[in-house]
VOPAGU-2260 file (C-alpha; in pm, 1 decimal, decimal comma):
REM VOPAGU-2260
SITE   aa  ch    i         X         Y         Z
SITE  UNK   A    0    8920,7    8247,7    7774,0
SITE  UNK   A    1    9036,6    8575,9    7864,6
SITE  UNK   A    2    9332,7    8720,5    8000,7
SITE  UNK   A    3    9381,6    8937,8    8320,3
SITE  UNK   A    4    9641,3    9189,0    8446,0
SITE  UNK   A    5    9671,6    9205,1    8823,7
SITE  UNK   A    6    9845,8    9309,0    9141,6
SITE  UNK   A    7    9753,7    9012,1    9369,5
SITE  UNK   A    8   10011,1    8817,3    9559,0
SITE  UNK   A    9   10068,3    8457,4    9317,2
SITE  UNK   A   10   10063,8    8250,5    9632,4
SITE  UNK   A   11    9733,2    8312,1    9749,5
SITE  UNK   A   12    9547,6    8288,6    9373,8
SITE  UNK   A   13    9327,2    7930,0    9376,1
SITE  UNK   A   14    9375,3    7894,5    9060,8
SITE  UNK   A   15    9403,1    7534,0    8914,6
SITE  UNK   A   16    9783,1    7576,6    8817,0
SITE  UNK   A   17   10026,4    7938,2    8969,1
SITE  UNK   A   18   10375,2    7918,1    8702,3
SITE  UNK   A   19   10689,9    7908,3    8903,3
SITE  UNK   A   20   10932,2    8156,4    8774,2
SITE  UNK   A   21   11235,4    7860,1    8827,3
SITE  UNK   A   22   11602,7    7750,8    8774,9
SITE  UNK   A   23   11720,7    7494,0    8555,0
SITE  UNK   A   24   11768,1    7270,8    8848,3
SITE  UNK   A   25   11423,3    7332,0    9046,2
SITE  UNK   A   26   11582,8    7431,8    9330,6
SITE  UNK   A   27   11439,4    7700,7    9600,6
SITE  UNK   A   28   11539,3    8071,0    9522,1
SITE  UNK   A   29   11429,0    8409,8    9607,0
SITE  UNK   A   30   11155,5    8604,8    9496,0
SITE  UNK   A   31   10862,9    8475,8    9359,7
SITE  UNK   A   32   11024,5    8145,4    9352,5
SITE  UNK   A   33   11129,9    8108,2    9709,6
SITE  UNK   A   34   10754,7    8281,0    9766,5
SITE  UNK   A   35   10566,9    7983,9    9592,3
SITE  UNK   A   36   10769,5    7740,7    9748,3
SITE  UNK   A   37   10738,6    7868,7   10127,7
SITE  UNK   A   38   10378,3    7827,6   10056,0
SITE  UNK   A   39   10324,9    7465,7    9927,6
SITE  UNK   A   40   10581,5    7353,3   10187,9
SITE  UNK   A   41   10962,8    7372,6   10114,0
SITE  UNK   A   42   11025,6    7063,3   10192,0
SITE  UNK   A   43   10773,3    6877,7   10005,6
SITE  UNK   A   44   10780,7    7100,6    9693,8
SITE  UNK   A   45   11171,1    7022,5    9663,4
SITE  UNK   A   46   11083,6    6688,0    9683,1
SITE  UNK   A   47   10871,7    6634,4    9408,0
SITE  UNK   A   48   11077,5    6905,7    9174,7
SITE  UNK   A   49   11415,9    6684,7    9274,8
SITE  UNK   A   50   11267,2    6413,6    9067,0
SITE  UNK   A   51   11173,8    6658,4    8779,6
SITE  UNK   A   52   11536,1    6818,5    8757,6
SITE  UNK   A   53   11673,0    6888,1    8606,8
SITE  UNK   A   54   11489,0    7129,1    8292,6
SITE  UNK   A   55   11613,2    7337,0    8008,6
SITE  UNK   A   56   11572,6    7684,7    7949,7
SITE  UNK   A   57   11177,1    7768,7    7829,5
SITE  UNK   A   58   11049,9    7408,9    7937,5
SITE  UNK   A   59   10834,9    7335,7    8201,6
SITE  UNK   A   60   10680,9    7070,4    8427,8
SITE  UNK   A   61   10424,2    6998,4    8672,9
SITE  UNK   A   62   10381,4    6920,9    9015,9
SITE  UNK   A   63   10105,2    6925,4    9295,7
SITE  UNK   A   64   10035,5    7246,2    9495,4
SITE  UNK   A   65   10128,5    7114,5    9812,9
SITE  UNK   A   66    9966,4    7396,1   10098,9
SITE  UNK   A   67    9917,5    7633,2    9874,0
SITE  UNK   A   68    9591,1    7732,8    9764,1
SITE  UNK   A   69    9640,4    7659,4    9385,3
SITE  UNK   A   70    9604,9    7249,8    9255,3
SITE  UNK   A   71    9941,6    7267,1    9072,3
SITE  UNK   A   72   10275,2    7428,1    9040,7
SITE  UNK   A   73   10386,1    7479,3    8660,6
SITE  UNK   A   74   10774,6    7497,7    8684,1
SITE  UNK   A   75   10929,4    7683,8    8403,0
SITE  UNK   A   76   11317,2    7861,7    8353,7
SITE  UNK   A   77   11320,7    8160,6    8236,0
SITE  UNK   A   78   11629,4    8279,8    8021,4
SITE  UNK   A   79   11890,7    8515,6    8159,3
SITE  UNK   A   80   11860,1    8890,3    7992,1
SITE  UNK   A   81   12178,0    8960,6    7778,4
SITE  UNK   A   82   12133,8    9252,2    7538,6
SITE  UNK   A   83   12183,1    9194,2    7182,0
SITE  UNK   A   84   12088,5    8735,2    7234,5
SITE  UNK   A   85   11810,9    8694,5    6998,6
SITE  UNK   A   86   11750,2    8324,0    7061,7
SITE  UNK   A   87   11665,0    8484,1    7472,7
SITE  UNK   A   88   11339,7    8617,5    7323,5
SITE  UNK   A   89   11229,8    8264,7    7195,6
SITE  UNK   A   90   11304,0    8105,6    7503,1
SITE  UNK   A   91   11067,1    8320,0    7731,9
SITE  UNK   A   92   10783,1    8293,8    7459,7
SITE  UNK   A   93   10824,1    7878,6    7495,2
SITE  UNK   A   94   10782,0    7946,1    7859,7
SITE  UNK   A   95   10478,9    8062,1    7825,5
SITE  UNK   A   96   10380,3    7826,1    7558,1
SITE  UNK   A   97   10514,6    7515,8    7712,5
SITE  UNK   A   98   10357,6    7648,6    8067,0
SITE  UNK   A   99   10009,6    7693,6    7862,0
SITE  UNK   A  100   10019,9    7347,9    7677,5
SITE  UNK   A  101   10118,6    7195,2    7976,0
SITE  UNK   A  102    9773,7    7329,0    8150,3
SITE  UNK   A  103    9577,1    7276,2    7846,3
SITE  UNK   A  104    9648,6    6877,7    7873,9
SITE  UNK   A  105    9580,0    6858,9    8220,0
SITE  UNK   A  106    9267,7    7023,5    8163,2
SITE  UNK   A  107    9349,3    7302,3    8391,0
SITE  UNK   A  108    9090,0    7621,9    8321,6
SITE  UNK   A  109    9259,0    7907,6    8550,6
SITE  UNK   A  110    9627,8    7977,0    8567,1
SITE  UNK   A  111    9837,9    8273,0    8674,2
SITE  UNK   A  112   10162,7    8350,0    8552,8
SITE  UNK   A  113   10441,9    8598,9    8702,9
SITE  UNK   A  114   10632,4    8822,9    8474,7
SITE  UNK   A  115   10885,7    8555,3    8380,4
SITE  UNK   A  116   11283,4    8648,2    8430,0
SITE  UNK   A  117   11167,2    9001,6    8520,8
SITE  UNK   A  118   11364,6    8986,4    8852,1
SITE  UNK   A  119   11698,0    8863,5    8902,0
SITE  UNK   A  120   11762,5    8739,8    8590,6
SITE  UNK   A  121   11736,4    9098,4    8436,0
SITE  UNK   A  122   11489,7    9081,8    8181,5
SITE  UNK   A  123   11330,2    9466,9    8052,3
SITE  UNK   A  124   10983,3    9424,3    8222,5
SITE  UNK   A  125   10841,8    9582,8    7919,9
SITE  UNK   A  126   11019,4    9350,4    7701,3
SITE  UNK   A  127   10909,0    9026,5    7897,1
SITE  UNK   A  128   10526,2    9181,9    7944,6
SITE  UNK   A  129   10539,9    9206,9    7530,5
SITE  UNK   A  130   10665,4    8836,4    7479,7
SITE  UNK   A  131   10476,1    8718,5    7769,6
SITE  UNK   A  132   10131,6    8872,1    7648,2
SITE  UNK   A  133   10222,3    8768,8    7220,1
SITE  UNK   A  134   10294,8    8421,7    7393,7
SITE  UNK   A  135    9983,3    8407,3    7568,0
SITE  UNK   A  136    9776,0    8545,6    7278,4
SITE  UNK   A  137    9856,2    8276,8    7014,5
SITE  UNK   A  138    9788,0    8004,1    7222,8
SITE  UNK   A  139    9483,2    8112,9    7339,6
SITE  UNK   A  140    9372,4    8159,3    6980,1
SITE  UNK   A  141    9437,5    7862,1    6867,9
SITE  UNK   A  142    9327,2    7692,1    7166,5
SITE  UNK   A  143    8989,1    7529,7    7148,5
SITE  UNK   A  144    8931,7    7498,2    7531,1
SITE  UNK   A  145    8865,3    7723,3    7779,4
SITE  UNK   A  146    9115,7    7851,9    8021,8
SITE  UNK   A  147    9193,0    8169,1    8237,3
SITE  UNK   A  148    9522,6    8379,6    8247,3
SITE  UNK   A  149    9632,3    8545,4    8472,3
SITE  UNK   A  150    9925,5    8801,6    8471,1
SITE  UNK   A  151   10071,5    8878,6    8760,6
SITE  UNK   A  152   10275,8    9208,5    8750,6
SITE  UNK   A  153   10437,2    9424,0    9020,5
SITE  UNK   A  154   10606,2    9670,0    8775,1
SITE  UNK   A  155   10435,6    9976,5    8618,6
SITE  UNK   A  156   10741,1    9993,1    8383,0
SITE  UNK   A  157   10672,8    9677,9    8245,3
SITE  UNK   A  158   10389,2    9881,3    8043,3
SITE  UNK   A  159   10522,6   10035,2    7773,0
SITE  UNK   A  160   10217,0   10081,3    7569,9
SITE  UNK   A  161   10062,1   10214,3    7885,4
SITE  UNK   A  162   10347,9   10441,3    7951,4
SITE  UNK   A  163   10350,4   10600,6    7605,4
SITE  UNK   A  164    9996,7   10692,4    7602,1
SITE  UNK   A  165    9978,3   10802,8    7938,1
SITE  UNK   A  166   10027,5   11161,6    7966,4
SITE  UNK   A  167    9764,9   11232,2    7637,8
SITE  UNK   A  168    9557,5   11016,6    7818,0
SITE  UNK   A  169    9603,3   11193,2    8178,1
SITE  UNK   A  170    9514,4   11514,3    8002,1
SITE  UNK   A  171    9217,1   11421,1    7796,2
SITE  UNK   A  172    9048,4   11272,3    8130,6
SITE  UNK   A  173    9153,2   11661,6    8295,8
SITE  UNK   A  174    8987,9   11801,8    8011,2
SITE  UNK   A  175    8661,6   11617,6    7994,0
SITE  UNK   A  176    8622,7   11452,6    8343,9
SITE  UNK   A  177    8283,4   11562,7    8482,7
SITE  UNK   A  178    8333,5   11576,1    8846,5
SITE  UNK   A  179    7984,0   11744,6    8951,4
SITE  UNK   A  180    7652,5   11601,6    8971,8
SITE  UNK   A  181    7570,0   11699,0    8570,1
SITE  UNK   A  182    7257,7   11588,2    8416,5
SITE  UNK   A  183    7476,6   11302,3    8248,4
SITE  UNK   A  184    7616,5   11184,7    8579,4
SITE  UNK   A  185    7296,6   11151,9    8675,5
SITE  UNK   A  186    7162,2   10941,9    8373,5
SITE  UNK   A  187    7489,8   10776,6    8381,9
SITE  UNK   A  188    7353,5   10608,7    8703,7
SITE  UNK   A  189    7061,2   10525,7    8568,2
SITE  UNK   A  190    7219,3   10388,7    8277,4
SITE  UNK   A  191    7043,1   10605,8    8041,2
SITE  UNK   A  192    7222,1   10740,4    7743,0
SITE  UNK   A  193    7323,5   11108,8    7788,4
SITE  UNK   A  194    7225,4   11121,2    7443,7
SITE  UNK   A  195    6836,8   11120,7    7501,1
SITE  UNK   A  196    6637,0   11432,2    7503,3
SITE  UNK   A  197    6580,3   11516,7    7832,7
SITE  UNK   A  198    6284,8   11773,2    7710,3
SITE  UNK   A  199    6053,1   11444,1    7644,7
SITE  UNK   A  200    6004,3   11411,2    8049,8
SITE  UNK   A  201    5892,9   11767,6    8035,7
SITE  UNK   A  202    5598,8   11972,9    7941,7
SITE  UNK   A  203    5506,8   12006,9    7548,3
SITE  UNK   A  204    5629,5   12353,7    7466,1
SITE  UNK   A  205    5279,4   12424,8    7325,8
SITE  UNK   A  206    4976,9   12236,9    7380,3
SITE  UNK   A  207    4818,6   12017,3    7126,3
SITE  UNK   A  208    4505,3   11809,2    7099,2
SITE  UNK   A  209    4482,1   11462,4    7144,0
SITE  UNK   A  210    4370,2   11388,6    6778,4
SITE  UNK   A  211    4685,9   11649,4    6627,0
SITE  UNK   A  212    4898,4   11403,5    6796,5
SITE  UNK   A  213    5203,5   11395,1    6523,4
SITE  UNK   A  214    5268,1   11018,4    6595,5
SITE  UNK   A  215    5034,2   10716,6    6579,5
SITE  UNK   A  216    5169,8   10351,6    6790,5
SITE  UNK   A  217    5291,9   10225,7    6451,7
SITE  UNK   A  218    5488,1   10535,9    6374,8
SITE  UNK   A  219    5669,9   10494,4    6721,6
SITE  UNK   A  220    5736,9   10101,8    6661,8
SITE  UNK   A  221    5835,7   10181,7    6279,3
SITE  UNK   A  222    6109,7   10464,9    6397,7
SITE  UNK   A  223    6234,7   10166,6    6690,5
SITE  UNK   A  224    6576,2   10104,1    6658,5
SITE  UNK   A  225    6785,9    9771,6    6656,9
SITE  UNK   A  226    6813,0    9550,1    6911,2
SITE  UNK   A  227    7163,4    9481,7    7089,3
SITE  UNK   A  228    7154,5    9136,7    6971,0
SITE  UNK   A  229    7005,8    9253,8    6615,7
SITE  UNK   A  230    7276,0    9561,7    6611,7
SITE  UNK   A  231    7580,5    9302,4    6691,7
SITE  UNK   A  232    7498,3    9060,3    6458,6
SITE  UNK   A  233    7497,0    9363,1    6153,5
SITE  UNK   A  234    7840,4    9483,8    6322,4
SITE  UNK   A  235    7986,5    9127,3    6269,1
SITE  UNK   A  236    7915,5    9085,0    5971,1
SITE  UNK   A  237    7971,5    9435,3    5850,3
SITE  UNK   A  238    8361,8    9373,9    5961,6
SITE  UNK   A  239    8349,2    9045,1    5790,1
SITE  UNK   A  240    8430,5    8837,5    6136,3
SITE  UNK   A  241    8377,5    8489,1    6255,8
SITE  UNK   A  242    8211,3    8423,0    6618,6
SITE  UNK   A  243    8533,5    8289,1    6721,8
SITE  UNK   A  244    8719,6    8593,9    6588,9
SITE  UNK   A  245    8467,1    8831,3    6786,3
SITE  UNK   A  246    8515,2    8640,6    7135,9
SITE  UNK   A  247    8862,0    8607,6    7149,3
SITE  UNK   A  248    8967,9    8922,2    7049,7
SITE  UNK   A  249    8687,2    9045,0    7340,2
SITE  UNK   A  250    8868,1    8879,0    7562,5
SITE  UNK   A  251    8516,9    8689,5    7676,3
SITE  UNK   A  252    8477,4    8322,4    7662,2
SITE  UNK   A  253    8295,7    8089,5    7406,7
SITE  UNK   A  254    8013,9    8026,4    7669,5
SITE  UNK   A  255    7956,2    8361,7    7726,2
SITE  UNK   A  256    7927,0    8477,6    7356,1
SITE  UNK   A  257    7686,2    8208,1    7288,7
SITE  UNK   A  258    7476,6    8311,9    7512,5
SITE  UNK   A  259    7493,7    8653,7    7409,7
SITE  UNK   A  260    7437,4    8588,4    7001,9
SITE  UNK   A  261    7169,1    8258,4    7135,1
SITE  UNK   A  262    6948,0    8519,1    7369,4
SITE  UNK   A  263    6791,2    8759,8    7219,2
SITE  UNK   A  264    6677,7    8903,7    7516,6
SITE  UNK   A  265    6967,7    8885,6    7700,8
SITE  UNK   A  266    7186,7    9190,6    7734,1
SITE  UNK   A  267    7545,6    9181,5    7862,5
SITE  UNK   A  268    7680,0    9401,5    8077,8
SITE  UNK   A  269    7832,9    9741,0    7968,8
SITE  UNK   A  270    8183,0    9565,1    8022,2
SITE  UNK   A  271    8137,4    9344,9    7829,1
SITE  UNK   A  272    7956,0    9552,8    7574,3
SITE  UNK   A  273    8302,1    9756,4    7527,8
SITE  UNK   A  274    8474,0    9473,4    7486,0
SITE  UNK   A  275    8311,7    9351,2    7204,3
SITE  UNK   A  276    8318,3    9703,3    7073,5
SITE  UNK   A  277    8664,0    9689,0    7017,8
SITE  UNK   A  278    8727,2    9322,3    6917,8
SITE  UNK   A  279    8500,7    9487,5    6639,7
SITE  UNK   A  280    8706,3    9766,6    6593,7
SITE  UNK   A  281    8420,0    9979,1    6588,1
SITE  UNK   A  282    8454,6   10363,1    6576,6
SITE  UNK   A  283    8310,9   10619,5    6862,9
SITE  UNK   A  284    7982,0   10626,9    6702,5
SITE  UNK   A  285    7931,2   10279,0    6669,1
SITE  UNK   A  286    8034,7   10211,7    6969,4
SITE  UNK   A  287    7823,8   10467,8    7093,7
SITE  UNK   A  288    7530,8   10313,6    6907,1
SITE  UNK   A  289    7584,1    9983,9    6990,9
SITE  UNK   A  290    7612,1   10095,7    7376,1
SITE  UNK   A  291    7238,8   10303,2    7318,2
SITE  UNK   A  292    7096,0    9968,9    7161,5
SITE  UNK   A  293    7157,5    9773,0    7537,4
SITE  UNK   A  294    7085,9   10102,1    7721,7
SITE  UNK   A  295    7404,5   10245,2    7815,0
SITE  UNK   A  296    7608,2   10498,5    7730,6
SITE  UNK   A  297    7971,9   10659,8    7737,9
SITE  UNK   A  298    7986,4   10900,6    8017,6
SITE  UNK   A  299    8213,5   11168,1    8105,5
SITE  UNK   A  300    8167,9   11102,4    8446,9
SITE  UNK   A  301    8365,1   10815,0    8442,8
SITE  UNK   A  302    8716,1   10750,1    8400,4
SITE  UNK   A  303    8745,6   10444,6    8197,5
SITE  UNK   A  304    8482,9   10559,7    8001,5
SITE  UNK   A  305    8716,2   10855,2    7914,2
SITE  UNK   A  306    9035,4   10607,2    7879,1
SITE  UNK   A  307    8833,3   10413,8    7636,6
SITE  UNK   A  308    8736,2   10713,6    7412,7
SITE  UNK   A  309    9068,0   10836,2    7400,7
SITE  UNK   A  310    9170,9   10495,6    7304,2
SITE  UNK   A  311    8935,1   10458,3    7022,7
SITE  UNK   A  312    8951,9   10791,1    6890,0
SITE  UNK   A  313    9322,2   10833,6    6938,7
SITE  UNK   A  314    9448,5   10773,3    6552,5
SITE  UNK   A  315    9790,7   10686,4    6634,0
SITE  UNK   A  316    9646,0   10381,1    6826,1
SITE  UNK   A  317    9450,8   10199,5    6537,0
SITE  UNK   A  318    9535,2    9843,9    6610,8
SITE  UNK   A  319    9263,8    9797,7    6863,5
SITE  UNK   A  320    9441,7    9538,7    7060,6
SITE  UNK   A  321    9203,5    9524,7    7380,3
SITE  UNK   A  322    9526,2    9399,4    7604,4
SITE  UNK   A  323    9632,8    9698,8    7485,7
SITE  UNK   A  324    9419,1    9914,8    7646,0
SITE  UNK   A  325    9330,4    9705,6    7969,5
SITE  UNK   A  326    9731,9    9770,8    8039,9
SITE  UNK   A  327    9607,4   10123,2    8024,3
SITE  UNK   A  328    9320,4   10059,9    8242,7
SITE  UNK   A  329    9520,9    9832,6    8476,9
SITE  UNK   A  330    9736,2   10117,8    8533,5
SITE  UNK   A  331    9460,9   10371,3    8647,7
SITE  UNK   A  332    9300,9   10082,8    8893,2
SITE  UNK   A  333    8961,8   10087,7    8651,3
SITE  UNK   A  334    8806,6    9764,2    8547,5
SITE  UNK   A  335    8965,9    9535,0    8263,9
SITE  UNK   A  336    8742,2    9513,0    7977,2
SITE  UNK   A  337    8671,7    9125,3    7909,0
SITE  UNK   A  338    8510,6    8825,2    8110,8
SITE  UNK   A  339    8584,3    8937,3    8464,1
């Protein structure tokens, strides 16, 4: 059940449900509003919202999708920004909530939200993104099924956590960004750790005979190190974590975790291997080690590598929230860490 940040146009997501950033009285407005509604068909969408209407601030209803690509508009009004209302605050989170349980009884397993009163209605973007995404985290961990969100966001501004961290983080990558073809780019592409000796491909610095050899078959398997799957099992249960604990917080579905913990011979991909990393809240080394077990490895080479080892190591940024950081990645176009 994880969550998403993206770019892409809401009216052209098929998605089971898009959320309709509406008025009180359902009617057709600008913006993303008036956008959703030219695509399922003015006409027809008024229609069925006219019998819903009219709706109080923070609830929401349901209708079909019409001609648009997505099975179901989710109608929800979004309160209008007044600095200093502390009751406006609860009113977008029940948007959100109210949008979600709506889905979650319809059985709905994708939806896509805008960044609710954003626009017009004045909201702080960064204010609404941090409601929008505390919102969207308790319901999805308290929510047994399994569901997709999507959040749909135009404005860099609206991340703040993003926007704090991003000049250290723009100057750590122009510190350590290897732009040349290094040794570790190159193992980097072959997805072996930059941490192996290179020297054991080469030569023996001085020749030995075969029956010197320093190391018998059983000495090699004895000195083997953990599996992945051995490796994240001693991780979570080091930190003291449930299952359920370790998936959501990786932003990776139930079915993908059990198949991961079930499969000892199956190895997720580095993605996801992050991910779990820091719904562990494991350091740099064990994140490093962890990586190794599965055959990867942090490279320099790469730019959300770097992002990620800034965020990990950085010790003003303990909290290890991994929406947190995919904000961060969002906003230097690198992949999201979770199910993608």
């Amino acid at each position: 059940m994880p969550l998403l940040i993206s770019r892409n146009d809401i009216t052209q997501l098929s998605t089971d449900a898009i959320v309709n950033a509406a008025n009180t009285q359902l009617q057709m407005g600008g913006g993303v509003c008036g956008a959703i509604f030219r695509a399922a068909g003015p006409a027809k969408l008024q229609d069925a919202c006219n019998k819903l209407a009219p709706i109080k601030t923070g609830e929401a209803v349901i209708t079909d999708g019409f001609d648009s690509k997505a099975k179901c508009i989710i109608h929800t009004a979004g309160p209008i920004y007044s600095a200093g209302d502390i009751n406006q605050e609860k009113l977008l989170y029940a948007c959100y909530h109210n949008s979600l349980t709506l889905a979650a009884k319809k059985k709905l397993t994708s939806i896509a939200f805008p960044l609710i009163s954003s626009g017009i209605y004045g909201y702080p973007p960064d204010k609404a993104l941090s409601t929008a995404i505390k919102a969207i985290h308790d319901f999805l961990g308290a929510y047994d099924g399994d569901i997709t969100v999507y959040m749909i966001v135009y404005n860099d501004n609206a991340f703040a956590v993003a926007q704090k961290l991003y000049d250290k983080v723009e100057s750590f990558i122009d510190k350590h960004l290897i732009v040349d073809d290094t040794v570790e780019r190159r193992l980097s592409k072959l997805n072996i750790p930059a941490s192996w000796n290179i020297g054991r491909f080469s030569a023996p610095a001085k020749e030995t005979c075969c029956d010197e050899a320093p190391f018998s078959i059983d000495d090699v398997f004895d000195n083997m190190e953990d599996s992945f799957n051995k490796l994240l099992f001693k991780y979570i249960r080091q930190k003291n974590m449930t299952n359920v604990e370790v998936y959501k917080n990786a932003n990776i579905d139930r079915r993908l975790f059990s198949k991961i913990i079930s499969n000892e011979n199956y190895t997720p991909n580095k993605n996801t291997i992050l991910a779990l990393a820091i719904a562990l809240k494991l350091d740099i080394d064990e994140t490093r080690t962890l990586l190794s077990s599965a055959g990867y490895a942090i490279s320099h080479s790469s730019k959300a590598d770097l992002i990620i080892e800034y965020y990990i190591t950085h010790q003003d940024y303990k909290n290890y929230n991994i929406y947190d950081l995919n904000f961060l990645l969002f906003k230097y176009d690198q992949e999201q860490l979770g199910q993608i």
